[in-house]
ROVOLO-676165 format. One line per field, with one value per residue: x, y, z of N, C-alpha, C in turn; residue number from 1. Coordinates in Angstrom, 3 decimals, padded with zeros to 6 digits. Example, Ala and Ser with C-alpha at 12.3 -4.5 7.8 and 13.67 -1.06 7.14 Angstrom:
BEGIN
n.u	013.190	012.850
n.v	-005.690	-002.250
n.w	007.800	007.080
ca.u	012.300	013.670
ca.v	-004.500	-001.060
ca.w	007.800	007.140
c.u	013.200	012.900
c.v	-003.300	000.030
c.w	007.800	007.870
i	1	2
***
This chain:
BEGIN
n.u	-002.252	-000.106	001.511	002.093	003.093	005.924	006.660	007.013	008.943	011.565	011.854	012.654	014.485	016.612	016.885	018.176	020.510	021.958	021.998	023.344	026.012	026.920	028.575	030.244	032.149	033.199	034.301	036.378	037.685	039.185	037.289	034.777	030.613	027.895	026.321	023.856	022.700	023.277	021.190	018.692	018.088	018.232	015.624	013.980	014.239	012.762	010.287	009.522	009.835	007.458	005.746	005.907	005.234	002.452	001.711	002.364	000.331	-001.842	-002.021	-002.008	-004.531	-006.179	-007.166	-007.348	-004.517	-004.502	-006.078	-005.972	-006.651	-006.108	-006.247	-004.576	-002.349	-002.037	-001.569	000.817	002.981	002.923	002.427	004.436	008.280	008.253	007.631	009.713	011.760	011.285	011.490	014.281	015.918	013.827	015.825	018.221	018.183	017.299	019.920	021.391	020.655	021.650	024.383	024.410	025.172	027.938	031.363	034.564	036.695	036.299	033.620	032.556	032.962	031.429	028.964	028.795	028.331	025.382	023.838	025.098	023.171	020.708	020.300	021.029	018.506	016.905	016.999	015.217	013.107	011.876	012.641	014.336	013.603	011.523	012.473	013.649	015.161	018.522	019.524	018.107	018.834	021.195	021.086	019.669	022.390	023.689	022.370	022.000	024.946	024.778	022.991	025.073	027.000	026.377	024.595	027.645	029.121	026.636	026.858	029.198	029.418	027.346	028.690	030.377	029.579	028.631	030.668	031.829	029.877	029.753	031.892	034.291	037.800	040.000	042.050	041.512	039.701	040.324	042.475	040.305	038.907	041.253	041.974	039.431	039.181	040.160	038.083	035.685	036.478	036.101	033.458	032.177	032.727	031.541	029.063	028.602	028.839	027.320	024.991	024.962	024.666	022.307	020.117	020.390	019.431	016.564	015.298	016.088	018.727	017.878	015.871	016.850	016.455	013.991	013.499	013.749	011.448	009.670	008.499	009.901	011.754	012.791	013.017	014.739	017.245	017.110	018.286	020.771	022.130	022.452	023.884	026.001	026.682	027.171	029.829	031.666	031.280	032.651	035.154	036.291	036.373	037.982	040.456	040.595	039.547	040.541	043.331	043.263	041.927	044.270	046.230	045.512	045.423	048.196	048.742	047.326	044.655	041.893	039.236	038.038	038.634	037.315	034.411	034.344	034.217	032.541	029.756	030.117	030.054	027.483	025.767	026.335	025.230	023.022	022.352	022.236	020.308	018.402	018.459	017.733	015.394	014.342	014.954	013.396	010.639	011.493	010.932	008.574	007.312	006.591	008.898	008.883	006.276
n.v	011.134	009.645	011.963	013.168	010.931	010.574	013.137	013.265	010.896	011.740	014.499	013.213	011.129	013.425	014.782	012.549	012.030	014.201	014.268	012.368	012.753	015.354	014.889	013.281	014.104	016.361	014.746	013.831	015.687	016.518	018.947	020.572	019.810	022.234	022.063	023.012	022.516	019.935	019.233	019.662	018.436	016.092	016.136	016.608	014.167	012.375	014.015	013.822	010.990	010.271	011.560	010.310	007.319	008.368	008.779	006.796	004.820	005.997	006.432	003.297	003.218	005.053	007.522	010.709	012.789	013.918	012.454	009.588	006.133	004.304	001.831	000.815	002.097	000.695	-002.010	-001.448	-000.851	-002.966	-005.508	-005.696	-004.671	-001.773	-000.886	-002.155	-000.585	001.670	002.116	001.073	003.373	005.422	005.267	005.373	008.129	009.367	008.843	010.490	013.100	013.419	014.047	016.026	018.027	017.120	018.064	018.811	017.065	014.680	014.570	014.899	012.126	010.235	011.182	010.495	007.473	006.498	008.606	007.127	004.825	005.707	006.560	004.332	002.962	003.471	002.087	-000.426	000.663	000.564	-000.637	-002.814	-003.892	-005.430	-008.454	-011.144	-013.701	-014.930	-013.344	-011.211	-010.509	-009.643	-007.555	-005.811	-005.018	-004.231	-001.726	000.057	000.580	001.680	003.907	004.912	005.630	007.699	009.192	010.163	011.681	014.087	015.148	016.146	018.501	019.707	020.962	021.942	023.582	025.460	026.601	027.996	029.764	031.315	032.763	031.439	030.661	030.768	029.770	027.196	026.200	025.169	022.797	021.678	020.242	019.295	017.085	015.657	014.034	011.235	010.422	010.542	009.380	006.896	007.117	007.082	004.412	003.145	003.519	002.789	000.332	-000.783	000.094	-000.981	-003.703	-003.501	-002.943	-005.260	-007.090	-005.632	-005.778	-008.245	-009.829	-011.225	-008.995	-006.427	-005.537	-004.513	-002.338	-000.630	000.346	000.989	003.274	003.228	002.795	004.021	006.913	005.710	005.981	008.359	009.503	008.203	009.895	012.010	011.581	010.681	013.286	014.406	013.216	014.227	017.054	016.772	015.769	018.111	020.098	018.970	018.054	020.579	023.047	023.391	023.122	025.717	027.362	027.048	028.070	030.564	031.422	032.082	033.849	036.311	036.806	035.989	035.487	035.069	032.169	031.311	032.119	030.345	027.535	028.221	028.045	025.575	023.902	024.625	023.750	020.792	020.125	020.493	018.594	016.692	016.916	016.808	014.222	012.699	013.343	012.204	009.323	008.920	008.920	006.854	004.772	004.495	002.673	000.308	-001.738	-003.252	-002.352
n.w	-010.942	-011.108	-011.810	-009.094	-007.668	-009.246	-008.844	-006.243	-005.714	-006.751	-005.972	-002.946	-004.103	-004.588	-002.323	-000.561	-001.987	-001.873	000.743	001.408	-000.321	-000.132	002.352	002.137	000.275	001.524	003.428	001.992	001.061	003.346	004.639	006.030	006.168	005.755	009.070	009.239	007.004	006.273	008.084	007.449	005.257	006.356	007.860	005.794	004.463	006.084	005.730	003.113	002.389	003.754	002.356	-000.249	000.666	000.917	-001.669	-003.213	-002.071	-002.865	-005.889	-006.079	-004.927	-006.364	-005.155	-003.594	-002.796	-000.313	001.152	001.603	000.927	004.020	004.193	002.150	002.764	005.206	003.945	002.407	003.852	005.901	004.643	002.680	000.984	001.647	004.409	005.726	004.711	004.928	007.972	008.469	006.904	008.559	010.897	010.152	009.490	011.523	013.658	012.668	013.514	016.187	015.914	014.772	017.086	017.474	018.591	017.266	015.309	012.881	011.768	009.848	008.493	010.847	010.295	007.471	007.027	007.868	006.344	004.077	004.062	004.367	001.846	000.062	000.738	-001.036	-003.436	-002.541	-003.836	-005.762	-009.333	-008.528	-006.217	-007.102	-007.700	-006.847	-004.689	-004.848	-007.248	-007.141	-004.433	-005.686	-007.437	-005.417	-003.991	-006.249	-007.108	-004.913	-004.631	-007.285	-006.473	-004.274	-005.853	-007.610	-006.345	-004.718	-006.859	-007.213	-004.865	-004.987	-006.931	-006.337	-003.573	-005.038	-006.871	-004.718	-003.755	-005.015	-006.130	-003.670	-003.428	-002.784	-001.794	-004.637	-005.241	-003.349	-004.558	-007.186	-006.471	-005.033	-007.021	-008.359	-006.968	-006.565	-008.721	-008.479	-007.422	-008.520	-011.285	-009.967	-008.885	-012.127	-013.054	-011.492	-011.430	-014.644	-014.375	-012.735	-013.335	-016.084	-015.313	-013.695	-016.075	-017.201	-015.446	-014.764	-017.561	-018.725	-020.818	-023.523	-023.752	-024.284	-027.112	-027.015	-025.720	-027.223	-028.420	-026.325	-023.779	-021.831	-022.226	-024.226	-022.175	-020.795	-022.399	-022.736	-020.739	-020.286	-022.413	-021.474	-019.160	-020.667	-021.570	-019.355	-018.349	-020.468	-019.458	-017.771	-017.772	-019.429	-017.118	-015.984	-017.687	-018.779	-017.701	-014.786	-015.266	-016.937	-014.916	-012.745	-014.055	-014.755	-012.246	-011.424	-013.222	-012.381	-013.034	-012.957	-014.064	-016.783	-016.407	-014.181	-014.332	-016.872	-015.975	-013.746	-015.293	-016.422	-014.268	-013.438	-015.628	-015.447	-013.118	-013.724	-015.224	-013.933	-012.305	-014.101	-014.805	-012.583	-012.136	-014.544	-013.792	-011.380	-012.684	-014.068	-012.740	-012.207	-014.447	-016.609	-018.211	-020.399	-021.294
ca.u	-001.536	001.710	002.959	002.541	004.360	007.188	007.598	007.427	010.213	012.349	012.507	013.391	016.078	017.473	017.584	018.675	021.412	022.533	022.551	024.784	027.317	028.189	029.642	031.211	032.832	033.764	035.159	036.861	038.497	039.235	036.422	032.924	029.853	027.320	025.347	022.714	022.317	022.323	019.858	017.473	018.377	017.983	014.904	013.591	014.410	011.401	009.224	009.699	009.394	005.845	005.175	006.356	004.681	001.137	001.390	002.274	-000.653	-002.688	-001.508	-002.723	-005.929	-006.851	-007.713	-006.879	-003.029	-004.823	-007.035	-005.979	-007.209	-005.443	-006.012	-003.431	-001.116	-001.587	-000.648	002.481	003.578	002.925	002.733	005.758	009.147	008.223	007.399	011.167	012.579	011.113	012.444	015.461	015.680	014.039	016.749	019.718	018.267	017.683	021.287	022.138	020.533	022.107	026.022	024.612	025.935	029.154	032.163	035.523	037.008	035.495	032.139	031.477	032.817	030.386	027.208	028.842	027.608	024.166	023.628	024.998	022.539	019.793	020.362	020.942	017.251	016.199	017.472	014.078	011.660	011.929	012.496	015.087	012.699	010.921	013.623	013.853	015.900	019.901	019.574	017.457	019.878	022.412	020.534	019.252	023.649	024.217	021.139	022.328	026.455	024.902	022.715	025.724	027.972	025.529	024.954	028.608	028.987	025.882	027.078	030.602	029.108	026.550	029.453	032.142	029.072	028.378	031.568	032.637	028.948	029.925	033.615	035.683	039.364	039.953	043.170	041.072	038.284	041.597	042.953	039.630	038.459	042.203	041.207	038.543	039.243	039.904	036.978	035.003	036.804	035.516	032.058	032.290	033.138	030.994	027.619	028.768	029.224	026.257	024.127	024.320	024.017	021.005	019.190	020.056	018.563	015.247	014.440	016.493	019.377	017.117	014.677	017.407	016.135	012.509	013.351	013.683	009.865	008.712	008.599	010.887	013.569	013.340	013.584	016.281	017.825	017.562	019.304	022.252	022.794	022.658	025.258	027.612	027.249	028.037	031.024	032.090	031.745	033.634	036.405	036.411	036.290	039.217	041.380	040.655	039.129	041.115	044.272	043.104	042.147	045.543	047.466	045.235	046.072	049.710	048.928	046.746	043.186	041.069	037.758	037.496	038.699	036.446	033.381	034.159	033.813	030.989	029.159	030.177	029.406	026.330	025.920	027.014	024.611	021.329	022.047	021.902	018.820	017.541	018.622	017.063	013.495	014.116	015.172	012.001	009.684	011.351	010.755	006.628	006.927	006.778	010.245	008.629	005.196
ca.v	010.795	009.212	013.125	013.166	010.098	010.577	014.271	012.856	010.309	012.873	014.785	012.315	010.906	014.447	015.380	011.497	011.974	015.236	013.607	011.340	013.123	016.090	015.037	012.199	015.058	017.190	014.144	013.046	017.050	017.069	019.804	020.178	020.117	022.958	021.016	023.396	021.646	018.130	018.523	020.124	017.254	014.612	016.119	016.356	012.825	012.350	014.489	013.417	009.762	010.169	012.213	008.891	006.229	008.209	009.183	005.407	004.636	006.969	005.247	001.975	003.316	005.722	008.417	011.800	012.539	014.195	011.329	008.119	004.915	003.829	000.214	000.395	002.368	-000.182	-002.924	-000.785	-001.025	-004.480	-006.269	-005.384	-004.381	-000.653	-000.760	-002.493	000.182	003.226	001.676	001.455	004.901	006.441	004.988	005.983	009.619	010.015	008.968	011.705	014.320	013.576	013.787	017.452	018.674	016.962	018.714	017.994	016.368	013.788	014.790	013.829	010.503	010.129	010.755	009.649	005.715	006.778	009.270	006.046	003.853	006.338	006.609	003.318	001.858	003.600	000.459	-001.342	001.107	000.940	-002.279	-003.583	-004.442	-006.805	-009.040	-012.424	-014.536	-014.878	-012.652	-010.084	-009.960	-009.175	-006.890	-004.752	-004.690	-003.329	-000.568	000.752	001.038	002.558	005.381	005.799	006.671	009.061	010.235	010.886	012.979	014.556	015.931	016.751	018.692	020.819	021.797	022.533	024.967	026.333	027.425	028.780	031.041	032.161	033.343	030.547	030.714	030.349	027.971	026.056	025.189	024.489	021.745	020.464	019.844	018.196	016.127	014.883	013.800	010.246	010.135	011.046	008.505	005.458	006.734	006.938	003.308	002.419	004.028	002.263	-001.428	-001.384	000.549	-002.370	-005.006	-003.083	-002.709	-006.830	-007.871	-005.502	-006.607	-009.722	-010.051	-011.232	-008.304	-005.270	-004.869	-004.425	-000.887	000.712	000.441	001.448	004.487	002.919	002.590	005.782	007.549	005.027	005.780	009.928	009.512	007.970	010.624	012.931	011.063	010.972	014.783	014.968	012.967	015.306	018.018	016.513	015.514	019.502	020.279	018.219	018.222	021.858	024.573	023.505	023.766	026.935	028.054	027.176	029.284	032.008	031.481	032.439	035.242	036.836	037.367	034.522	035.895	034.659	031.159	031.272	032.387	029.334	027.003	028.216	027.657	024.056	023.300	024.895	022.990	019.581	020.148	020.809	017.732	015.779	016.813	016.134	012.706	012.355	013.420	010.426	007.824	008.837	008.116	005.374	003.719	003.977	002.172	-001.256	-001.284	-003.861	-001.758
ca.w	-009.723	-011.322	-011.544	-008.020	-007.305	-009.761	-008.165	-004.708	-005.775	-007.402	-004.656	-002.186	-004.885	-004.808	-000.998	-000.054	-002.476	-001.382	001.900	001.204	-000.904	000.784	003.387	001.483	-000.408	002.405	004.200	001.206	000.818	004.748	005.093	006.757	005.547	006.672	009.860	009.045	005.614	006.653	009.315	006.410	004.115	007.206	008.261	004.758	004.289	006.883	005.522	001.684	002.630	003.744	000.843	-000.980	001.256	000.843	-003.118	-003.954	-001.866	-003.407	-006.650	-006.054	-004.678	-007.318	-003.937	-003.595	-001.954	001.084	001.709	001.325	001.908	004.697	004.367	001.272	003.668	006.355	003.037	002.338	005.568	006.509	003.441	001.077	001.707	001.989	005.888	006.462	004.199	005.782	009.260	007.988	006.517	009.963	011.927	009.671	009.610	013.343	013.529	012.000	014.328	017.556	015.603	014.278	017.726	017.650	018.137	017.218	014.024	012.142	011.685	008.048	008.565	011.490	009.339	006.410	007.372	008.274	005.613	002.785	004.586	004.165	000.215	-000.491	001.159	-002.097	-004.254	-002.222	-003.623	-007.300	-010.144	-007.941	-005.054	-007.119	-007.843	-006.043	-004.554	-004.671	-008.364	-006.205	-003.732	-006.261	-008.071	-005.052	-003.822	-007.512	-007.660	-003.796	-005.077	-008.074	-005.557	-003.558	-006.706	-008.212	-004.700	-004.801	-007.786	-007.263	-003.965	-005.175	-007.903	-005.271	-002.850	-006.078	-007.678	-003.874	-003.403	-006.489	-006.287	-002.432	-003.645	-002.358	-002.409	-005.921	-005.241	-002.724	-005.372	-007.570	-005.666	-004.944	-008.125	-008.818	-005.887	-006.349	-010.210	-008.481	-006.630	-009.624	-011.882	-009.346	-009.166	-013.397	-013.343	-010.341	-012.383	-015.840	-014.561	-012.100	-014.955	-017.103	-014.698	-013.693	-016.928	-017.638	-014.641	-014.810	-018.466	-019.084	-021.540	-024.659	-024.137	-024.676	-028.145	-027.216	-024.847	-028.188	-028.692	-025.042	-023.305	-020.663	-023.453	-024.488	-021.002	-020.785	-023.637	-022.902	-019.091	-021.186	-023.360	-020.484	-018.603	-021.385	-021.590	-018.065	-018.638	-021.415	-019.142	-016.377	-018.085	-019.850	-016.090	-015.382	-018.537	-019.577	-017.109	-014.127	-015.960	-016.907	-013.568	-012.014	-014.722	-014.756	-010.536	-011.397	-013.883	-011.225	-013.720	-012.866	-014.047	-017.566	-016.399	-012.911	-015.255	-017.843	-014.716	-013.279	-016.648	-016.682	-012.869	-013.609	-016.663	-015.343	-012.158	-014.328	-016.066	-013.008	-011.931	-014.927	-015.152	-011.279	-012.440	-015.424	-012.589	-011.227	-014.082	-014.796	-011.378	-012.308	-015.655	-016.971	-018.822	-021.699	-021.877
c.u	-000.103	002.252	002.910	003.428	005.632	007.821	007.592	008.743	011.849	012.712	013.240	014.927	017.392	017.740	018.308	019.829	022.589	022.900	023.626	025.725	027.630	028.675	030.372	032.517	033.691	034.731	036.396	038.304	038.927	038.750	035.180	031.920	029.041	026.517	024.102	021.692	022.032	021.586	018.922	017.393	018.122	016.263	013.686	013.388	012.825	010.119	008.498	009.417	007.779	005.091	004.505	005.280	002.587	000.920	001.790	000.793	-001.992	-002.960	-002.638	-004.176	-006.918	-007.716	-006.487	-005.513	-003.300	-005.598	-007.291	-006.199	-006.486	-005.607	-004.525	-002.124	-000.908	-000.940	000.350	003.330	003.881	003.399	003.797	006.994	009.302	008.417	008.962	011.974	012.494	011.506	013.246	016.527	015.387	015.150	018.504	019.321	017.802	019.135	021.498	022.020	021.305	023.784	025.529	025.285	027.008	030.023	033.770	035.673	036.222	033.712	031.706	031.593	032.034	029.102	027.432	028.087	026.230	023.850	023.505	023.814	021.059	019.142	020.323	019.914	016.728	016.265	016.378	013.437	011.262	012.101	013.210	014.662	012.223	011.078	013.733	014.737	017.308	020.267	019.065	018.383	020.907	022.062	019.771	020.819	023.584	023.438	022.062	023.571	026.256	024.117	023.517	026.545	027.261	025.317	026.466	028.997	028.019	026.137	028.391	029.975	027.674	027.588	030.349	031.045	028.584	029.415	032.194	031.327	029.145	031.200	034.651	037.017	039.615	041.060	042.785	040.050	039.221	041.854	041.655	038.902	039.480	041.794	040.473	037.831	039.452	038.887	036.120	035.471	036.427	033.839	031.613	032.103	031.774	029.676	027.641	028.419	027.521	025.033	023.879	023.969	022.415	019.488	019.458	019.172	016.982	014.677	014.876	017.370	018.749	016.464	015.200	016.721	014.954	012.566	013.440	012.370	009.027	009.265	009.643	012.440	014.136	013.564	014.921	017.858	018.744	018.791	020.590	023.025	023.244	023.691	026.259	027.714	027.462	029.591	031.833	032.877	032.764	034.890	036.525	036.687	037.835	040.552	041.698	040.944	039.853	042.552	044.896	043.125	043.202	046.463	047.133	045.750	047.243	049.963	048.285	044.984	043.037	039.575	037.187	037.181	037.705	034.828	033.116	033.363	032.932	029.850	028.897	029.560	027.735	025.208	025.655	026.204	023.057	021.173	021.704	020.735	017.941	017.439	017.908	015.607	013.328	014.426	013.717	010.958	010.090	010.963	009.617	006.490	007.398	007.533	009.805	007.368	005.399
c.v	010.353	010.677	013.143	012.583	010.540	012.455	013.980	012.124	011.304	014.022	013.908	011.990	011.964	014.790	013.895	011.417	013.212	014.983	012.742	011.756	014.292	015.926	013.886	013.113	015.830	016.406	013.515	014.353	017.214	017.983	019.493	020.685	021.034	021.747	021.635	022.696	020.557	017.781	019.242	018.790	016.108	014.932	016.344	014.822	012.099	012.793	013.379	011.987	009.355	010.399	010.641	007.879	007.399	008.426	007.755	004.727	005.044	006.633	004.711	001.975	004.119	006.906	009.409	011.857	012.737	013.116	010.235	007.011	004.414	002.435	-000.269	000.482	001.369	-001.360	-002.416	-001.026	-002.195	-005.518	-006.886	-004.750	-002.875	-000.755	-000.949	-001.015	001.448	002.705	002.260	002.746	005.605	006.247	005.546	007.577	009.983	009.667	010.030	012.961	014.744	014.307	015.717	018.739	018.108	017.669	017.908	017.424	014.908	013.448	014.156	012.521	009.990	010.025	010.572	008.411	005.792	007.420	008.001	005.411	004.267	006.129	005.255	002.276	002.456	002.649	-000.484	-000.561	000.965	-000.689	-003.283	-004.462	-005.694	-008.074	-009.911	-013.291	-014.620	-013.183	-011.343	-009.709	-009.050	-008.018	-005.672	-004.359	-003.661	-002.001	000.174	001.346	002.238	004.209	006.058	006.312	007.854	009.919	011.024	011.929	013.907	015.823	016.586	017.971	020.245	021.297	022.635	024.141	025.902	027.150	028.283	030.071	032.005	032.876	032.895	030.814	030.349	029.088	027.003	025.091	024.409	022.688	020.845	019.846	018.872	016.857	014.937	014.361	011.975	009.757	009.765	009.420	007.058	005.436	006.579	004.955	002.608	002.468	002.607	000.908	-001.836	-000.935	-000.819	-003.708	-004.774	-003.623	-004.438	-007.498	-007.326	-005.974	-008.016	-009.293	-010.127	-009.753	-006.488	-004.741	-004.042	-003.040	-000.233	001.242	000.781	002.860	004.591	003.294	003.429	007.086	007.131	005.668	007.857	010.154	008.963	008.688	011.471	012.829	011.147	012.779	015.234	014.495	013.502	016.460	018.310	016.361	016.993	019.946	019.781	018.503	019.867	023.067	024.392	023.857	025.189	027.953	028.024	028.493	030.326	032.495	032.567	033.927	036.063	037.363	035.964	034.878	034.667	033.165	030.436	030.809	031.126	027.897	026.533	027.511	026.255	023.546	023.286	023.935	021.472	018.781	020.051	019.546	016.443	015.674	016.764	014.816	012.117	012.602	012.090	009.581	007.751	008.378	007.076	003.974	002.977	003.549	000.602	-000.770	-001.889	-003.198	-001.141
c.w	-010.012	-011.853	-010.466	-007.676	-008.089	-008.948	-006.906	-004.761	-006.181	-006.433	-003.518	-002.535	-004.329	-003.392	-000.313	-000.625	-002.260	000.160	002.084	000.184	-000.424	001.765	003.494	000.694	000.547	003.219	003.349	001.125	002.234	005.091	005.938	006.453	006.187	007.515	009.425	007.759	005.441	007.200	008.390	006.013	005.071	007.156	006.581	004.034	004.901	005.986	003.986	001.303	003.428	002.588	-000.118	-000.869	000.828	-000.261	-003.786	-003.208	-002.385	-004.959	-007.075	-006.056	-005.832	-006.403	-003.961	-002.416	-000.479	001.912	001.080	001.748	002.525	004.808	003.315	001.820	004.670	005.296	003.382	003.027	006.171	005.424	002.622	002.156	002.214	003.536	006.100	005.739	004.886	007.334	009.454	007.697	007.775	010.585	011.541	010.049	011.297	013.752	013.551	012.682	015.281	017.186	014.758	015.506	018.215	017.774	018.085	015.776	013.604	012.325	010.750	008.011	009.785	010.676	007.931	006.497	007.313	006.661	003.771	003.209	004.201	002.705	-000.103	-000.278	-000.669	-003.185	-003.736	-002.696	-005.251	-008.155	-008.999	-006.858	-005.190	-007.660	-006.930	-006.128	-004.514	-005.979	-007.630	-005.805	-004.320	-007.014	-007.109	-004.751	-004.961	-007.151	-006.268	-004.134	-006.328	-007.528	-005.343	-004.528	-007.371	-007.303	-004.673	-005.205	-007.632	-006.208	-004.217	-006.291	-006.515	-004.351	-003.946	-006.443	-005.909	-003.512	-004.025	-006.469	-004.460	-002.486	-003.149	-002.810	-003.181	-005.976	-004.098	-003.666	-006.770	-007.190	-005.517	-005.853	-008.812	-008.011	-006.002	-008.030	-009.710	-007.890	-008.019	-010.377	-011.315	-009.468	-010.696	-012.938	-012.925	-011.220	-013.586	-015.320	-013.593	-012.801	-015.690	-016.405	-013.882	-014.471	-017.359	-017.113	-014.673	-016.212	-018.983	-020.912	-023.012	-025.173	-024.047	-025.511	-027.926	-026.309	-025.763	-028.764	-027.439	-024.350	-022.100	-021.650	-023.597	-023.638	-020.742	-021.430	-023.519	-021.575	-019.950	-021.749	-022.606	-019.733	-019.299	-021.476	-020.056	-017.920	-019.504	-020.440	-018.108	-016.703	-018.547	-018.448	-015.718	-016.150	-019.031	-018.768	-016.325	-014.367	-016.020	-015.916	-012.880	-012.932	-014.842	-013.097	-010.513	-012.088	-013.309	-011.981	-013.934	-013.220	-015.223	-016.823	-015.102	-013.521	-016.304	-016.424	-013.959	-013.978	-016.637	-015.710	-013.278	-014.655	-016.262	-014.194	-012.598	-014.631	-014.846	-012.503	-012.844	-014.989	-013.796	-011.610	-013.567	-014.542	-012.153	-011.670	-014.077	-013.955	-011.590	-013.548	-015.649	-017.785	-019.859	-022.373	-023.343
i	1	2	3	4	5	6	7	8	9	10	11	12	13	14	15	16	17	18	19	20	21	22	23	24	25	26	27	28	29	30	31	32	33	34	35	36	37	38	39	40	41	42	43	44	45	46	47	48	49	50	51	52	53	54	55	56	57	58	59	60	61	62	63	64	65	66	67	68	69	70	71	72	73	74	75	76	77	78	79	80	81	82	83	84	85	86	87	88	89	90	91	92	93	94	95	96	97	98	99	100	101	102	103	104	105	106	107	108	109	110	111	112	113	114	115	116	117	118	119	120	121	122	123	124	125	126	127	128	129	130	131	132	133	134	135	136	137	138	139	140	141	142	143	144	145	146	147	148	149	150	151	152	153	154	155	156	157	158	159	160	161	162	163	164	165	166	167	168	169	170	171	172	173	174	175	176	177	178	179	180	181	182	183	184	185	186	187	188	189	190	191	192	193	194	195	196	197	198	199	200	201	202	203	204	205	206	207	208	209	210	211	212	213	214	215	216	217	218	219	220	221	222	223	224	225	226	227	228	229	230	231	232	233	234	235	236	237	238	239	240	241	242	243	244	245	246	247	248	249	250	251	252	253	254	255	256	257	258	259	260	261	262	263	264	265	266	267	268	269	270	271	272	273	274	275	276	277	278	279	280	281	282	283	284	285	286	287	288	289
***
C-alpha cells in the first residue's frame, strides 16, 4: 500500500504544482496560460486529493484502496489537520473554475492566488504537519514558500519545453527564457534557504549525521544531487544555449542551437519529476528510521 500512497502523493505534488506555476509564469511573461489546462489541473486537483485522502486511509488501516474503512476516513477528516486542509484546497480550486470564463486581461493573476493557495495546503500533509506550536508554525510557512518555489520552476520549465515542442517563435522563447533568469534566481534561493531550514526542523540540528544511515537520508541525499544537476543545467540554459540561440537568431540557422535546448529543457524537466516522486517517498518515512 505505501506504493499506492507515495504514487497518489506524487501525482497530486505534480498536478498542484503545475497548477500553480503556469500561470505564475505566464503572468510573470505577460502571457496566458491555456484555460483548458488549468481547468484539467484544477479539476484533477479534486480528483487526486481523494485518491490521497483514501490511500492514506487505506494505509493506516491495512484495507484494500477500493474499500476502505471508513471510520479511519471519518478520523482523517475530523480528527487531524487533513479534513481543514482538503477544505481549504476545495475552496481554492473551485475558485478557480468560475475565473476559467473570464474575459479580459489579467487572468493569470486572478487564479494565480487561488492556484498558490491550492499548492501550498500541501506543506499540512507531509513532516511539516506534525510540527507544533510557534516552531510548527514556522516550519509549515517555510515547507509552503518552499512548494510555491518549486511550483514555480516546475511550471516555468513545462510551458518553456511546451513551446519550444509546438514551434514557438524562436525569439519569443529567447526573451523568455532571458526573462525569466530572475525569476528563476529567487526561486534558487527561495528552495536552498527553506531546504535547510526544513531538513533542521524535521530531524533536529544534532541528528544531521544520523540521515546518512537511513533510507530517509539517502533519498535525501539523492533529491540533492538532482537539484544541483538541475542547477547546472539551468545556469547552461542561461549562460550558454540562450546566448547561443540569440546569435544563431541573427545568423538565421537556429536548428543546431534550438535542438541543444530542447535536450536540456527536456533534461532539466525529467529531473524534476524525478525529484517529485522522491518528495513523495520521503513524506511516508521516518527520517531517523
Amino acid at each position: 500500500m505505501d506504493g499506492v500512497l507515495i504514487a497518489a502523493r506524487f501525482a497530486l505534488y505534480a498536478d498542484l504544482a503545475a497548477l500553480a506555476g503556469l500561470p505564475l509564469f505566464w503572468w510573470s511573461m505577460g502571457g496566458s496560460a491555456r484555460r483548458g489546462v488549468i481547468g484539467a489541473l484544477a479539476l484533477g486537483g479534486f480528483a487526486l486529493s481523494a485518491l490521497w485522502l483514501l490511500a492514506s486511509a487505506a494505509g493506516m488501516a491495512g484495507t484494500p484502496l477500493l474499500s476502505p474503512d471508513w471510520s479511519v476516513v471519518e478520523i482523517l477528516l475530523k480528527e487531524t489537520p487533513v479534513g481543514t486542509v482538503l477544505v481549504v484546497r476545495a475552496v481554492a480550486l473551485l475558485s478557480i473554475l468560475p475565473l476559467l470564463f473570464r474575459r479580459g486581461g489579467g487572468w493569470n493573476a486572478a487564479i494565480a492566488l487561488p492556484a498558490a493557495i491550492a499548492a501550498a495546503t500541501l506543506a499540512w500533509s507531509g513532516h511539516a504537519a506534525a510540527s507544533e506550536g510557534l516552531a510548527g508554525s514556522a516550519h509549515r510557512v517555510a515547507d509552503a514558500l518552499h512548494v510555491l518555489a518549486a511550483a514555480g520552476w516546475f511550471g516555468a520549465l513545462l510551458a518553456l519545453l511546451g513551446g519550444v515542442l509546438a514551434g514557438r517563435e524562436i525569439g519569443q522563447t529567447a526573451a523568455m527564457l532571458e526573462r525569466f533568469s530572475l525569476f528563476g534566481t529567487l526561486f534558487v534561493a527561495t528552495l536552498i534557504v527553506t531546504g535547510g531550514f526544513n531538513a533542521v526542523m524535521i530531524v533536529g540540528l544534532p541528528n544531521l549525521p544520523v540521515l546518512l544511515h537511513s533510507l530517509y537520508g539517502w533519498l535525501l541525499l539523492a533529491k540533492l544531487a538532482l537539484f544541483g544537476a538541475m542547477l547546472l543545467l539551468a545556469a547552461a540554459n542561461r549562460w550558454r544555449l540562450t546566448p547561443k540561440l540569440e546569435a544563431a537568431l541573427e545568423g538565421g540557422n537556429t536548428g543546431a542551437a534550438l535542438s541543444h535546448l530542447l535536450l536540456s529543457l527536456l533534461m532539466e524537466t525529467s529531473l524534476a519529476i524525478i525529484i517529485l516522486g522522491l518528495v513523495a517517498a520521503l513524506g511516508t518515512l521516518d527520517p531517523l528510521a
